[in-house]
C-alpha positions in Angstrom: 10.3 10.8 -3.6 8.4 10.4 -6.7 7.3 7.3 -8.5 7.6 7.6 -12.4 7.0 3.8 -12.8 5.6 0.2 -11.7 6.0 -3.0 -13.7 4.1 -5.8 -12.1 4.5 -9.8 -13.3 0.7 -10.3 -13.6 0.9 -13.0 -10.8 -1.3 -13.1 -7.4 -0.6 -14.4 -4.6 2.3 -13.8 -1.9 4.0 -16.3 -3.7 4.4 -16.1 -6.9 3.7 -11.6 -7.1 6.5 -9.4 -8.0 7.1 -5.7 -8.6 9.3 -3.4 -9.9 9.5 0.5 -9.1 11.6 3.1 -10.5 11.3 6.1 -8.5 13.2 9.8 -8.3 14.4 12.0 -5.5 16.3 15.0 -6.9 19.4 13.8 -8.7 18.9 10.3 -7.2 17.4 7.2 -9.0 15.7 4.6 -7.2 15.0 0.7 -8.2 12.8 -1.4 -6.3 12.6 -5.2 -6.6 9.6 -6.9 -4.5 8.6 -10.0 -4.0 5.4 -11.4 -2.1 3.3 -8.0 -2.3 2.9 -5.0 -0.1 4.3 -7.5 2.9 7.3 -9.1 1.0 10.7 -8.3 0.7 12.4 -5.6 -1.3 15.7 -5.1 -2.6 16.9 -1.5 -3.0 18.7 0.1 -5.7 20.5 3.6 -6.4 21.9 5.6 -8.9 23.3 8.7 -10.1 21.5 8.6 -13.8 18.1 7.4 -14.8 19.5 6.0 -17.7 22.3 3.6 -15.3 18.7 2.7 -13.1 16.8 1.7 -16.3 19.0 -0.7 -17.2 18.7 -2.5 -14.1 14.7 -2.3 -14.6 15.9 -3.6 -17.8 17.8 -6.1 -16.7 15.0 -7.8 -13.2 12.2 -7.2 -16.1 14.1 -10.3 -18.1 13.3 -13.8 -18.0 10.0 -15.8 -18.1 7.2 -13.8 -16.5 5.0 -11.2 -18.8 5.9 -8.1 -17.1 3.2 -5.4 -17.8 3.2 -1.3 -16.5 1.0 0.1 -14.1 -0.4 3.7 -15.4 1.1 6.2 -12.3 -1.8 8.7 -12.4 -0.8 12.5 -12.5 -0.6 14.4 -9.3 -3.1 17.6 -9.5 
């Protein structure tokens, strides 16, 4: 599975951090929702297109926090 991208609230802490991850396996698309860091819960999403799993990055990225992208670095 391959990561394309991370959004991240700008928050620290357990309670208050959340992620988003959109992520690729062949024809699959993958949305991750987490809350509480590396140890919290995640909800899972899939789809068929990218274009049906960017609009429910879209979609959790809404509301009051300032989301901002994490840079996925190239594999060599």
């Amino acid at each position: 599975m391959e990561q394309r991208k991370h959004w991240w609230n700008g928050k620290w802490g357990r309670v208050a951090r959340k992620d988003v991850y959109l992520r690729v396996s062949g024809d699959q698309w993958y949305v991750e929702q987490r809350a509480g860091g590396a140890d919290g819960v995640s909800h899972f999403f899939e789809y068929e297109s990218e274009e049906a799993a960017l609009d429910t990055v879209r979609a959790l990225l809404a509301g009051p926090d300032e989301w901002r992208e994490l840079s996925v670095r190239p594999r060599p």
